[in-house]
N, C-alpha and C positions, 0 to 999 in steps of 0.2 A: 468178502462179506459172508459168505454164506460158511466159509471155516470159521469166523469170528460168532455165528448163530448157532454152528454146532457143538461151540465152545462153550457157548452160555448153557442150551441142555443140557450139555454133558456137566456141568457145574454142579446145577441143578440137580438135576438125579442125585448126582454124587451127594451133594449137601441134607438134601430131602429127609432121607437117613440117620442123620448124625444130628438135623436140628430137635427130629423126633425123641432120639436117645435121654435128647439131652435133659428134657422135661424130669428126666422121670430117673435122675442121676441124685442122689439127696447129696445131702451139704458136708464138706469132709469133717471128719472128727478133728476138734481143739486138739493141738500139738500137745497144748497142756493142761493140767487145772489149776487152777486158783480159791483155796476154800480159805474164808478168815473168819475168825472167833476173838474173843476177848473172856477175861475169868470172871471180871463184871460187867454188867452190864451198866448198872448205874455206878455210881463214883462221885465224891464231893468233889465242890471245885476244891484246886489247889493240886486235889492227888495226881499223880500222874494213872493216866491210862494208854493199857497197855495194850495190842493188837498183834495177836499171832494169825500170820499168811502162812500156809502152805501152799507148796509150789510141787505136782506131780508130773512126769513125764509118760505121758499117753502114749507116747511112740515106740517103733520096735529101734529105735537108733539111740546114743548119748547124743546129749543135747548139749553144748560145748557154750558158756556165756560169761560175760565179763563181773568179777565181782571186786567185793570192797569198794573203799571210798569212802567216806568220812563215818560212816553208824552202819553201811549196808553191808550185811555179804553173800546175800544169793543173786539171784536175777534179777535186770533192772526192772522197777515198776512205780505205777504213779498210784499217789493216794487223794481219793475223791472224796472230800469231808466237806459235809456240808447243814447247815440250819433247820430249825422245824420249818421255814418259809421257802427251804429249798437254794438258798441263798450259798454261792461259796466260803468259806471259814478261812477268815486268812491268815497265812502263816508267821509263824515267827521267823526272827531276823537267821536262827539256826536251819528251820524250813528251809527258807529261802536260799541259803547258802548248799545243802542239801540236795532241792531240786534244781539248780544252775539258775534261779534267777537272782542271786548276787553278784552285782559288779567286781567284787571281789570273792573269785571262786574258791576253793577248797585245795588245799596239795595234800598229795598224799599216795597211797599204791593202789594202783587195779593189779589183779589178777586173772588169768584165767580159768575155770572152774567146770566141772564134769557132773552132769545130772543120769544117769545111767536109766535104761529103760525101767518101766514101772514101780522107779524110785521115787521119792518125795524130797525135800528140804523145808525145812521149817526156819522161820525168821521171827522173832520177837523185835517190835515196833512201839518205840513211845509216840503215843500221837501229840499227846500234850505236849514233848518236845519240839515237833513240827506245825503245830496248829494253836492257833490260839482259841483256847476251850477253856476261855474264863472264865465264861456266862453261865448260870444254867440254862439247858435247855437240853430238847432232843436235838443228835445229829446222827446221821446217817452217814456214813464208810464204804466205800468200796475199792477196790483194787484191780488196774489194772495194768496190762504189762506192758512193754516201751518199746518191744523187738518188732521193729518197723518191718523185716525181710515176713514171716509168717502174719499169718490173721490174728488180729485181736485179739485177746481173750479176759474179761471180768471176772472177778470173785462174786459171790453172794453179798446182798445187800445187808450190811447190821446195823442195828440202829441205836446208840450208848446216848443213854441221860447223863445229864450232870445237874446234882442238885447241890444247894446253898450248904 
């Protein structure tokens, strides 16, 4: 009993230290960033609109990721389109085919692809082709990345009209 009480002290102490630290450790830097833009902001219905992602690598390593697939070719990522009422915007049947949720998936080639320290990649995106932006109205965009092994990380919020 009393090795198993000098065991917990000795824990203690030892932890006491480390739980301290740990306050006061800030949050690790995003692996990567994600900035998007568009050339307009408003757009009639019908036209297509267009969405440039950039994708930079924060880190002092290449960052090694799977691309291609039916429209993509940087890193995988999802697109967050949504209504003035904040509502999701739902996608078309190509969408759909696109982000895997049709029963009937896409063939085609992945690659694997090298993003090199302090580099970028840029992607051009029709959203119009994946979303359905028939309506007018305000929607808000954002992007973000799919790589489940690292943390999270979102683009900037943009917010494209489409008028009559």
């Amino acid at each position: 009993m009393r090795i198993l009480a000098r065991f917990a002290v000795f824990s203690m102490l030892f932890m006491l230290p480390k739980m301290s630290t740990a306050q006061h450790i800030s949050p690790a830097e995003p692996w990567f960033s994600v900035t998007i833009g568009t050339p307009e902001a408003t757009v009639t219905v019908g036209l297509d609109v267009k969405l440039k992602v950039i994708f930079t690598n924060n880190t002092g390593k290449d960052i090694h990721y799977s691309a291609g697939g039916p429209a993509r070719s940087g890193p995988a990522f999802d697109i967050n389109v949504r209504d003035a009422e904040g509502n999701p915007v739902p996608e078309t049947p190509y969408g759909l085919k696109l982000h895997g949720k049709d029963p009937h998936p896409w063939s085609g080639s992945v690659f694997s692809a090298t993003l090199h320290p302090g580099k970028t990649i840029e992607e051009e995106v029709s959203l119009s082709k994946e979303f359905d932006l028939s309506k007018p109205g305000k929607y808000t965009v954002q992007v973000q990345e799919k790589n489940p092994v690292f943390q999270t990380v979102k683009s900037n919020v943009l917010t494209i009209t489409v008028v009559p």
